[in-house]
PAMAR-718475 format. One record per residue: x, y, z of N, C-alpha, C in turn; residue in three letters. Coordinates in steps of 0.02 Angstrom, whole numbers, padded with zeros to 5 digits, always signed. Atoms other than C-alpha are relative to their C-alpha. Layout:
# PAMAR-718475
XYZXYZXYZALA;...
***
This chain:
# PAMAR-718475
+00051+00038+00032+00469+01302-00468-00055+00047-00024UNK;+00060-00042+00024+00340+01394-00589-00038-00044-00023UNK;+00043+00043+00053+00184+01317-00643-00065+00028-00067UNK;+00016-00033+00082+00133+01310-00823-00071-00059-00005UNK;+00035+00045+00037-00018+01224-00901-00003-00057-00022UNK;-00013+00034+00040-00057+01085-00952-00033+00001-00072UNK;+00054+00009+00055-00105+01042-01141-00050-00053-00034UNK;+00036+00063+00019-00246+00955-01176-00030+00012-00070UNK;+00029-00015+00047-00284+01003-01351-00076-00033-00014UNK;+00087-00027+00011-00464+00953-01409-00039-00043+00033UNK;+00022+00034-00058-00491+00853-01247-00010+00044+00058UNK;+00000-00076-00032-00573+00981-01118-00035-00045+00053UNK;+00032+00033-00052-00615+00873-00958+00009+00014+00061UNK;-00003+00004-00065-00630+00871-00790+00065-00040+00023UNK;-00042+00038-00035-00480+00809-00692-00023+00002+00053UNK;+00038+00015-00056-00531+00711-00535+00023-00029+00056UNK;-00042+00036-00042-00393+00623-00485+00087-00014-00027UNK;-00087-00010+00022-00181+00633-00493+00038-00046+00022UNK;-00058+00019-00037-00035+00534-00456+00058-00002-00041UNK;-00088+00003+00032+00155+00508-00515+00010-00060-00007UNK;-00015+00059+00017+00200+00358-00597+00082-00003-00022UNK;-00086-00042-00001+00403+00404-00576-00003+00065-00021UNK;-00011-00085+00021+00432+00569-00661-00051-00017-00041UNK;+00034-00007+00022+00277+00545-00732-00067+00016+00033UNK;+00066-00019-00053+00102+00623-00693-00053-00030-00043UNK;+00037+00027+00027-00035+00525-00734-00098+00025+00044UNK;+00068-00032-00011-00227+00606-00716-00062-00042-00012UNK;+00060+00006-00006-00400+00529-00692-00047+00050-00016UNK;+00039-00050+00035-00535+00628-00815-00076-00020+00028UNK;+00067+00014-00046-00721+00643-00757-00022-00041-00106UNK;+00026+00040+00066-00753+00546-00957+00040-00064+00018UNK;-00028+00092+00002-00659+00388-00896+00069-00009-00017UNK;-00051+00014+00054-00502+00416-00983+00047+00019+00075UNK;-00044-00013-00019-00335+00397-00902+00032+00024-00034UNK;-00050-00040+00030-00185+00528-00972+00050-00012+00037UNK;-00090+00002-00029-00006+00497-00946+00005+00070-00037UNK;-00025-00065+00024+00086+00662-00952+00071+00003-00034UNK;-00083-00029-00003+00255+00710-01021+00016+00069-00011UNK;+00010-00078-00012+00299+00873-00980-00060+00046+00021UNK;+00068-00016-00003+00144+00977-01025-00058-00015-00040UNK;+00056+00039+00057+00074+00860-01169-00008-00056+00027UNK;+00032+00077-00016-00037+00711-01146+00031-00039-00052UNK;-00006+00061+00054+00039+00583-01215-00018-00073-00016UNK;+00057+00046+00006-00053+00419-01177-00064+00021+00027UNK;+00067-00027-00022-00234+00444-01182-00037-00086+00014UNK;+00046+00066+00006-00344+00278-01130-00057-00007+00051UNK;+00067+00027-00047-00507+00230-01092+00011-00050+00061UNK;-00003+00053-00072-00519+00149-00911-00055-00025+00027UNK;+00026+00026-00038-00675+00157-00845-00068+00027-00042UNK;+00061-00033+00032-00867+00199-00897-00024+00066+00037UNK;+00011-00046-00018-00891+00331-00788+00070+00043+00031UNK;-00059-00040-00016-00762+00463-00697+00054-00057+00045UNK;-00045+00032-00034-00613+00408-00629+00005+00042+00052UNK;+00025-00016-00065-00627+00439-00451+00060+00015+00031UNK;-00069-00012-00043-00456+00377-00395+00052-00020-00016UNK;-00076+00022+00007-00265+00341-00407+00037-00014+00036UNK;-00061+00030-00057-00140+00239-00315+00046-00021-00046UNK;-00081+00027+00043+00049+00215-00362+00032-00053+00067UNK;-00013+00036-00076+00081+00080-00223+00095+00004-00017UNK;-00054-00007-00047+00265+00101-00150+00058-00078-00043UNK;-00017+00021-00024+00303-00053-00150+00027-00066-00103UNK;-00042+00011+00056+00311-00117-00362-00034-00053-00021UNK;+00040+00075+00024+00195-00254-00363-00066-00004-00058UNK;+00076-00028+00042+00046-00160-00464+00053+00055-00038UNK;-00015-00074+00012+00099-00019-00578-00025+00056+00031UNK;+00067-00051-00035-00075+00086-00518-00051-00048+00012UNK;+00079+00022-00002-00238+00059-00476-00026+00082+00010UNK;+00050-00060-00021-00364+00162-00511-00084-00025+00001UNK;+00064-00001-00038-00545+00175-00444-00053+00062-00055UNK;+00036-00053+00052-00706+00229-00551-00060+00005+00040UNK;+00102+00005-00031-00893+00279-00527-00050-00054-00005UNK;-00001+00055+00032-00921+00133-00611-00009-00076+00043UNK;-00012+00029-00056-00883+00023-00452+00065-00039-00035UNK;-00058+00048+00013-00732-00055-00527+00071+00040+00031UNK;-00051-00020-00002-00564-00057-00482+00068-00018-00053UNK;-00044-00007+00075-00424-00064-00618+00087-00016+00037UNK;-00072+00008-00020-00266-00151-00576+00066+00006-00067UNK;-00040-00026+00055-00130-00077-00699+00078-00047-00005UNK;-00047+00004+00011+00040-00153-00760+00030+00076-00032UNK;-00009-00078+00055+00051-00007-00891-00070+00036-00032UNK;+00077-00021+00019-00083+00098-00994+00000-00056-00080UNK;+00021+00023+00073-00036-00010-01157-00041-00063+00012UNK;+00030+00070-00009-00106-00184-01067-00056+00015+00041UNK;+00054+00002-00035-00268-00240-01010+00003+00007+00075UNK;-00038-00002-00064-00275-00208-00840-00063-00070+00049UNK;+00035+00052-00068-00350-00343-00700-00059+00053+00031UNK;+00033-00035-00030-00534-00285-00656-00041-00039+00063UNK;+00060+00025-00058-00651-00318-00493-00031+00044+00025UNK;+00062-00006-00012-00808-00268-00460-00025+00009+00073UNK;+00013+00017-00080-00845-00217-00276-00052-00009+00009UNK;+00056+00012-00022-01023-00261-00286-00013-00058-00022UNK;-00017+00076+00016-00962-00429-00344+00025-00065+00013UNK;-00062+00040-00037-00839-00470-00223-00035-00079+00039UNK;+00013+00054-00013-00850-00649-00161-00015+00010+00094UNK;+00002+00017-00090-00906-00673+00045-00014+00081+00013UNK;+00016-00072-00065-00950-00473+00056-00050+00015-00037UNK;+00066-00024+00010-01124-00400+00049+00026+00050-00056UNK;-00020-00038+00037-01144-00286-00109-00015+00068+00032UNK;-00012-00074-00051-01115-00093-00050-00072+00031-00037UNK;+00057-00054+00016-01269+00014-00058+00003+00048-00071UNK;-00027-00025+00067-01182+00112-00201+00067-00015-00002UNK;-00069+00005+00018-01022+00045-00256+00031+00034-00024UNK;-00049-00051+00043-00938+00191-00333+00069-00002+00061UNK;-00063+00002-00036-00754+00199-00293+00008+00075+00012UNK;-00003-00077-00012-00702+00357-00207+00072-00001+00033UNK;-00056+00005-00030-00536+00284-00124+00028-00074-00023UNK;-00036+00083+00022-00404+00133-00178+00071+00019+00015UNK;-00070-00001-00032-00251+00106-00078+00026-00086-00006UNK;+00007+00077-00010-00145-00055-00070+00085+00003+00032UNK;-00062-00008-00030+00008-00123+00004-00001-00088+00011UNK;-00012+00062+00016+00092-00302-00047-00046-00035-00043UNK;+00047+00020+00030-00057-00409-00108-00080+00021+00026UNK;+00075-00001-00064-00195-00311+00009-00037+00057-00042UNK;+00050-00062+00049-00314-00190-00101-00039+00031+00069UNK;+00048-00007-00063-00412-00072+00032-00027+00061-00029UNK;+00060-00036+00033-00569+00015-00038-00032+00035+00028UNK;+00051-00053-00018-00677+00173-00003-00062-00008-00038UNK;+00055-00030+00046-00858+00179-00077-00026+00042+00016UNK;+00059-00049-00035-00983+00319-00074-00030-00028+00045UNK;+00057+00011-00044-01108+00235+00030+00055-00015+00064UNK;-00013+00021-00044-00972+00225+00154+00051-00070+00023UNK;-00014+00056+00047-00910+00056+00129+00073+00004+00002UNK;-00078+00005+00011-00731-00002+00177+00033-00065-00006UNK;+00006+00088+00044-00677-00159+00087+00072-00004+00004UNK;-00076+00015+00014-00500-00257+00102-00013-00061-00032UNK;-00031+00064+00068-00454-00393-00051+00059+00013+00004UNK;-00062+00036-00003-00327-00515-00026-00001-00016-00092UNK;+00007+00034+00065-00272-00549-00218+00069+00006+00010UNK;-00057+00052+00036-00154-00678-00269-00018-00036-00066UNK;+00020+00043+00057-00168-00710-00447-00071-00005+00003UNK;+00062-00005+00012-00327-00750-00502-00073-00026+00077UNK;+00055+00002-00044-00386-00786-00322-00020+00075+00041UNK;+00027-00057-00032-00488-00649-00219-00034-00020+00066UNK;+00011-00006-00053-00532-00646-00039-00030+00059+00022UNK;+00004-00060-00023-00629-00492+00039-00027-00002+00049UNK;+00039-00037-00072-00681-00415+00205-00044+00054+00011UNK;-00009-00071-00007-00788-00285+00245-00015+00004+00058UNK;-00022-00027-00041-00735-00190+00370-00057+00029+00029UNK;+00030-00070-00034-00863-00047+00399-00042-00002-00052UNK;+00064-00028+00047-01057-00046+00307-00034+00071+00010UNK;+00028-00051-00025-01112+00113+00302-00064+00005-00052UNK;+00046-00034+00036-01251+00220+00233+00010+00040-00030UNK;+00004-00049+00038-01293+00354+00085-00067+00056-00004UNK;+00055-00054+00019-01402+00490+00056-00071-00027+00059UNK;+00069+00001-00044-01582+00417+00107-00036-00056-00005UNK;+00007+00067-00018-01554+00242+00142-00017+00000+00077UNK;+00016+00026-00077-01618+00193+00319-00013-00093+00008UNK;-00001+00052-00042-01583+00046+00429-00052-00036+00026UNK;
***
């Protein structure tokens, strides 16, 4: 195994976050943009989020394509990059306090269970079925030079 470059011709960003979408590598840019790879050229480029994309999950299991996680506080439920994707708002969520700073910094899931990291700490599980949403949180924490 040697590794070569990738090319991003006259796109020069920050990468922030990776995963594999089958033999495919798909990158989180600190400008918002998701890149599908093939080979060593980008070949889908698309806007995702307003600020960096934080994070990437390829869940296992077939029910989501991805999700990815922004600064933004959203999370981004993917079929593909050509369709809209399903968004929610963790400082929006229904039955849970809004997080001190909602930025996403972690997004894992497994069947219909979404389970969230924010900066401020902040560990959030959404039940979604279709257009309903359920959430928990788990664990409130603190940031920087918030006090209790």
């Amino acid at each position: 195994m040697k590794a070569k470059k990738g090319i991003f011709n006259k796109d020069n960003n920050v990468i922030l976050s990776v995963a594999f979408l089958g033999s495919d590598c798909i990158t989180g840019s600190s400008d918002g943009h998701i890149y599908r790879w093939k080979s060593r050229s980008i070949n889908t480029k698309k806007k995702a989020h307003s600020g960096p994309v934080t994070c990437m999950y390829v869940p296992d299991d077939g029910i989501f394509g991805f999700l990815s996680g922004g600064r933004d506080g959203y999370i981004k439920i993917w079929k593909n990059l050509s369709e809209t994707p399903r968004q929610i708002h963790v400082g929006m969520l229904p039955g849970v306090p809004a997080p001190y700073l909602p930025e996403i910094q972690s997004v894992c899931c497994m069947q219909s269970y979404i389970l969230v990291g924010t900066k401020s700490s902040d560990i959030i599980e959404i039940h979604y079925e279709g257009e309903h949403l359920e959430a928990i949180n788990h664990i409130s924490g603190h940031y920087k030079e918030e006090l209790w």
